[in-house]
C-alpha positions as a Markdown table, in Angstrom:
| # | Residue | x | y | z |
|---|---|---|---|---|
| 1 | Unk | 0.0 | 0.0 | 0.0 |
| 2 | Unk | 2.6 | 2.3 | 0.8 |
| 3 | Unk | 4.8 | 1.7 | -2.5 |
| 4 | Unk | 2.0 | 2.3 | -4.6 |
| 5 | Unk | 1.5 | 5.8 | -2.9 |
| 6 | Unk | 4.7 | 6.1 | -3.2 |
| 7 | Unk | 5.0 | 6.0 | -6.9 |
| 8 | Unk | 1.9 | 7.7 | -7.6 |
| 9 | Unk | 3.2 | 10.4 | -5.7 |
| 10 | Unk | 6.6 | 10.6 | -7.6 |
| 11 | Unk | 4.4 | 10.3 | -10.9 |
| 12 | Unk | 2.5 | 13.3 | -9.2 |
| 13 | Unk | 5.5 | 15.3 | -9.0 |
| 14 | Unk | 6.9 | 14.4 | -11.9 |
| 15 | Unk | 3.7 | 15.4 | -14.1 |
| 16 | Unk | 3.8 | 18.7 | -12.3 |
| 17 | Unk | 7.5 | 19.4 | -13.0 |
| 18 | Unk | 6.5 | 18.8 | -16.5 |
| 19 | Unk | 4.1 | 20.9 | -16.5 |
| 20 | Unk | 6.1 | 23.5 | -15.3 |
| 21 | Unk | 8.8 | 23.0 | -17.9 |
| 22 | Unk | 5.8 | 23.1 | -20.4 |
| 23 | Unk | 4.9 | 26.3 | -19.1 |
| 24 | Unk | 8.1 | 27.7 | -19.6 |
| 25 | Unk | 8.4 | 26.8 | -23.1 |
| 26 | Unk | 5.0 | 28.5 | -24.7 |
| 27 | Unk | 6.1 | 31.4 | -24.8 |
| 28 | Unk | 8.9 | 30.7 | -27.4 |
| 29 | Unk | 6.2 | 29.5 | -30.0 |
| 30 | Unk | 3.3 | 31.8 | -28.8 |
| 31 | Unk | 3.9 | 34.7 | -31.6 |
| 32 | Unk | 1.6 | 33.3 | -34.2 |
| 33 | Unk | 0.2 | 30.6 | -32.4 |
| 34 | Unk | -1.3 | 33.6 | -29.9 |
| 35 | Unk | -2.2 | 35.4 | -32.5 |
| 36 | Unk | -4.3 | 32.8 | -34.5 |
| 37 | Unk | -6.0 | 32.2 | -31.1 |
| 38 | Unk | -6.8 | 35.7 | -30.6 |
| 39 | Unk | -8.0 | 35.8 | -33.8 |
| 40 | Unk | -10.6 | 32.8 | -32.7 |
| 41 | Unk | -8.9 | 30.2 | -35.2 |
| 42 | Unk | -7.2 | 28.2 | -32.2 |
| 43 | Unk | -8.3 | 26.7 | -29.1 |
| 44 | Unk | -7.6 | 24.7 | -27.0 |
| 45 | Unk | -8.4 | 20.8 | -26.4 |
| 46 | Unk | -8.9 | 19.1 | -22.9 |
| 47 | Unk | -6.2 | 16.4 | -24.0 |
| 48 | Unk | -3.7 | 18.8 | -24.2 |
| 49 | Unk | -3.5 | 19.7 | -27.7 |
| 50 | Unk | -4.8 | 22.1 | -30.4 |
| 51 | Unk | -8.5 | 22.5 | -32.4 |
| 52 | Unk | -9.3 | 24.9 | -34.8 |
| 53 | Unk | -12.4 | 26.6 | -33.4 |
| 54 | Unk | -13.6 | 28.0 | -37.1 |
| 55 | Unk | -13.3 | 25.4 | -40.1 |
| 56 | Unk | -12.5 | 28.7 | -42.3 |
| 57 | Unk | -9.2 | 29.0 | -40.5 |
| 58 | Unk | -6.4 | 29.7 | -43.2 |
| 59 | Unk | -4.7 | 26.6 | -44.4 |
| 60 | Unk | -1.1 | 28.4 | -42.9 |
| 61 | Unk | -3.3 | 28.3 | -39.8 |
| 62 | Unk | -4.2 | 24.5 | -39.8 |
| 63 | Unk | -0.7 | 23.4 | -41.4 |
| 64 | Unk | 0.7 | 25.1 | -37.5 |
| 65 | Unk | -1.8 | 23.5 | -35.6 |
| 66 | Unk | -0.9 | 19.9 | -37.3 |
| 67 | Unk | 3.1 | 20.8 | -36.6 |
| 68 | Unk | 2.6 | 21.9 | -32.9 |
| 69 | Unk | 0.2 | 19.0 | -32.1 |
| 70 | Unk | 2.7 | 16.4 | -33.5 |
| 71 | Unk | 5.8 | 18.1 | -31.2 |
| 72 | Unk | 3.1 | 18.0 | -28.5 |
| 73 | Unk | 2.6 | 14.3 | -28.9 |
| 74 | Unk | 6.3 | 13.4 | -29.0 |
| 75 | Unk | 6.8 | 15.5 | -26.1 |
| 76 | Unk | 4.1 | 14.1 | -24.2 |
| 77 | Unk | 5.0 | 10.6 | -25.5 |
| 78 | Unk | 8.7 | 11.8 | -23.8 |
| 79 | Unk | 7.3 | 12.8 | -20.4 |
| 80 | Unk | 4.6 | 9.5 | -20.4 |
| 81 | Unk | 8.3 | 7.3 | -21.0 |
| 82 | Unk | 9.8 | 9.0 | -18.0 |
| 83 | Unk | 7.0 | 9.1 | -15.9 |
| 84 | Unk | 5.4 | 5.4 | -16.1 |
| 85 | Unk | 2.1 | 7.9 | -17.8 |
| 86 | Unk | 0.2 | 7.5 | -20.3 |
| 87 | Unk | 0.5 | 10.1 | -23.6 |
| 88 | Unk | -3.1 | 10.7 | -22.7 |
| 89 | Unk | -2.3 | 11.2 | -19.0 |
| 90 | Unk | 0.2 | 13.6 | -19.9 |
| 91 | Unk | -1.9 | 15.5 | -22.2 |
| 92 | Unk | -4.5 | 15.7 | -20.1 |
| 93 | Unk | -2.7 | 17.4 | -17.1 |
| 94 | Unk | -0.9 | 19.3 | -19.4 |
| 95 | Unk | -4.2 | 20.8 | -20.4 |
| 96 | Unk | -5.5 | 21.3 | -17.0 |
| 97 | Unk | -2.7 | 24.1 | -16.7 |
| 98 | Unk | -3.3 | 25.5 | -19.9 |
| 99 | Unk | -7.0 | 26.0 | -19.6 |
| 100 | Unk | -6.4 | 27.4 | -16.0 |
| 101 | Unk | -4.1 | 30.2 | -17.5 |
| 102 | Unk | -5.8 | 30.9 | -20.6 |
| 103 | Unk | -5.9 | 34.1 | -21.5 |
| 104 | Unk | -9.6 | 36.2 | -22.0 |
| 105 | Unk | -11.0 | 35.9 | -25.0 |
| 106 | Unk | -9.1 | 32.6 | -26.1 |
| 107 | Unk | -11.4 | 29.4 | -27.1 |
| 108 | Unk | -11.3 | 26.6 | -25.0 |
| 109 | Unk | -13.0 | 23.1 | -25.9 |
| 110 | Unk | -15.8 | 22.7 | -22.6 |
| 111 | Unk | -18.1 | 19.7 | -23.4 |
| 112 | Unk | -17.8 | 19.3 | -27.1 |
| 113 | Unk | -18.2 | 23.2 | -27.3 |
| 114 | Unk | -15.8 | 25.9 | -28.1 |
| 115 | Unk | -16.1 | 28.7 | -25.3 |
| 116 | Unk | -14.7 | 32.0 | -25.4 |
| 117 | Unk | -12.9 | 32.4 | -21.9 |
């Protein structure tokens, strides 16, 4: 009993380290990326990865959400190897933190629905 409390806490930790590093490294992509979500093209997904919010988004638009989501998923798939997680695990706490610090005015995915935080 106490092992496995044991490990789920060091996965615990270890997700939010990642998270942390995650945090750290949005900003370095967020020029266009921020501005396609301001724009209302972008949103956020609650498994951690990108959706455009309007299917009229411009195809330079949906090309960058395809190449961030795929570095999102070998990232994730990196973090899931270290941490004994899941890639959906990952994802998913990932995009805990992400929704909590979205900023107004960006879509996030809520129930199937795109809402404007």
């Amino acid at each position: 009993m106490m092992h496995r409390f044991a490990l789920a806490l060091s996965r615990a930790v270890a997700l939010v380290a990642i998270v942390a590093a995650l945090a750290l490294a949005v900003p370095a992509a967020a020029g266009p990326l921020d501005d396609a979500k301001t724009a209302g093209f972008v949103g956020e997904q609650p498994d951690g990865y990108l959706g455009l919010v309007r299917p009229d988004a411009p195809a330079d638009v949906a090309a960058m959400v395809a190449d961030i989501n795929a570095k999102r998923r070998a990232h994730y798939a990196d973090i899931a190897a270290g941490t004994g997680s899941t890639v959906d695990q990952v994802g998913a706490v990932v995009a805990q933190k992400v929704y909590q610090e979205a900023a107004p005015g960006h879509y996030l995915l809520v129930n199937g629905q795109w809402v404007q935080r």
